[in-house]
C-alpha atoms as one frame of an Amber mdcrd trajectory, in Angstrom:
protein
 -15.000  11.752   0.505 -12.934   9.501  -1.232  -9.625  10.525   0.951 -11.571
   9.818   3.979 -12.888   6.759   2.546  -9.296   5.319   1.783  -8.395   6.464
   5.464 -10.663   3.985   6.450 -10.022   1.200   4.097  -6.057   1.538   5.666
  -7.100   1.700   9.652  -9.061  -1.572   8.489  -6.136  -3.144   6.666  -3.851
  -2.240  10.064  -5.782  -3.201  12.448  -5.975  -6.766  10.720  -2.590  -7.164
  10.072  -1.876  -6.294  13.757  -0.064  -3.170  12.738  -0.374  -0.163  15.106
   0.811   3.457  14.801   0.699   3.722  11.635  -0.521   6.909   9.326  -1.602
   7.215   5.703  -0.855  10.014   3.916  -2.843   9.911   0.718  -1.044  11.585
  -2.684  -3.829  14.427  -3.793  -5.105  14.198  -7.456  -3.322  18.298  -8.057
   0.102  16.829  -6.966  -0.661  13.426  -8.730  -1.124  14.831 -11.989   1.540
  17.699 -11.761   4.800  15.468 -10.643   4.780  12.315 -12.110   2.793  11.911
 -15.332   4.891   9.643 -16.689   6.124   7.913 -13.304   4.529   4.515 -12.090
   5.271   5.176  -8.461   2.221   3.837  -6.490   3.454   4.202  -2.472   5.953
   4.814  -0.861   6.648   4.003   2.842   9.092   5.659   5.726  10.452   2.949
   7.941  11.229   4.946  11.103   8.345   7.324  10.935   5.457   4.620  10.321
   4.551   6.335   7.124   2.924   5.212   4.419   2.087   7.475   1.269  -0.498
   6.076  -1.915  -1.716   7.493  -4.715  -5.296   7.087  -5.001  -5.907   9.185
  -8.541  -4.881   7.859 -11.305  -1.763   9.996 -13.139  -3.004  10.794 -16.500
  -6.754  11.170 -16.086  -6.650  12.615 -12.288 -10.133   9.715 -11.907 -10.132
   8.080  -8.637  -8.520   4.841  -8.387 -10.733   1.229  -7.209 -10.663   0.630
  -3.745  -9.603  -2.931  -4.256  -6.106  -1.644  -6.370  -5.508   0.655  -3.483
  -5.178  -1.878  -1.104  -3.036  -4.139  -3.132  -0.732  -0.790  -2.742  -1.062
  -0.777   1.152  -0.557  -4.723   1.446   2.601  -3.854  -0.689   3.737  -0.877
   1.545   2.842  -2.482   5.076   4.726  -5.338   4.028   7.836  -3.470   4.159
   7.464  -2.910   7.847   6.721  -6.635   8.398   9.212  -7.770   6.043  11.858
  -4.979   6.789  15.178  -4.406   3.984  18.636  -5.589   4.952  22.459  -5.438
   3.828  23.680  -8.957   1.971  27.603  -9.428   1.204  26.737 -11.258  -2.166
  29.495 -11.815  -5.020  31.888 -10.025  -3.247  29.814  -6.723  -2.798  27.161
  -5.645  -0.733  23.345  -5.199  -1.835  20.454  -3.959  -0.164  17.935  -6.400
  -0.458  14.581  -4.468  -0.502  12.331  -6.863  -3.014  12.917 -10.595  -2.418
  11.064 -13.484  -2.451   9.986 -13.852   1.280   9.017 -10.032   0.920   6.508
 -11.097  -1.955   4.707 -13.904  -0.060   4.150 -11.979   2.968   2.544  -9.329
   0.093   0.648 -12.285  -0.923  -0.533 -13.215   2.796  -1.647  -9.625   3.348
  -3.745 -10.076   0.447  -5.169 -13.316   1.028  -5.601 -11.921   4.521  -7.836
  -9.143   3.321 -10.010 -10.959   0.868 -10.797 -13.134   3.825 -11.871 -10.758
   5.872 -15.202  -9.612   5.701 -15.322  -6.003   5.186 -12.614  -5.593   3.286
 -13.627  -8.952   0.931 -16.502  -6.417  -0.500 -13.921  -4.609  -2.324 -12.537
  -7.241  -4.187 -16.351  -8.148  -5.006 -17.973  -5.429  -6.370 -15.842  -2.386
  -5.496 -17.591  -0.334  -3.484 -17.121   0.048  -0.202 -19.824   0.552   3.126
 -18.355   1.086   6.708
């Protein structure tokens, strides 16, 4: 329930954002609490593939995580395909710039995006979540 539930909340959040082709695999509460008790890994994301991976159980308790804190970890993950990582020459050396500033705001459009909208603004409000 809660796995199809979150599948929802992200086919919402893409079809907003004007993101298509994209998949959500969620991170199960067995393989949550097994691998990375003491990890603070929240999502991950495949550029090429048009994955994205979140954890929706918490890691020490194995409890379901709010809706509202799972979609602060897709607008963080889908913002790496708008925002995409690229190679800098900077003092003399060359750095992958994968978190930057311009990366951040467009986390903090997403966001603002899906407080605004109305379906998703429900979560933010009182957690629960009707579609």
């Amino acid at each position: 329930m809660h796995d199809q539930i979150c599948q929802n909340i992200f086919q919402r959040a893409c079809k907003i954002l004007g993101l298509q082709n994209f998949s959500l695999q969620t991170i199960g509460q067995a393989a949550s609490l097994q691998k990375s008790k003491n990890r603070y890994i929240l999502g991950s994301t495949k550029l090429k593939q048009k994955l994205v991976r979140v954890k929706i159980y918490t890691p020490k308790t194995g409890k379901q995580k709010k809706y509202s804190s799972i979609l602060s970890v897709i607008a963080h993950e889908l913002a790496h395909h708008q925002k995409p990582p690229y190679r800098q020459f900077f003092q003399g050396r060359w750095i992958n710039r994968i978190h930057y500033p311009e990366f951040y705001n467009q986390v903090k459009k997403n966001i603002f995006i899906f407080k605004s909208d109305p379906i998703l603004s429900k979560l933010y409000k009182n957690g629960k979540f009707i579609y």
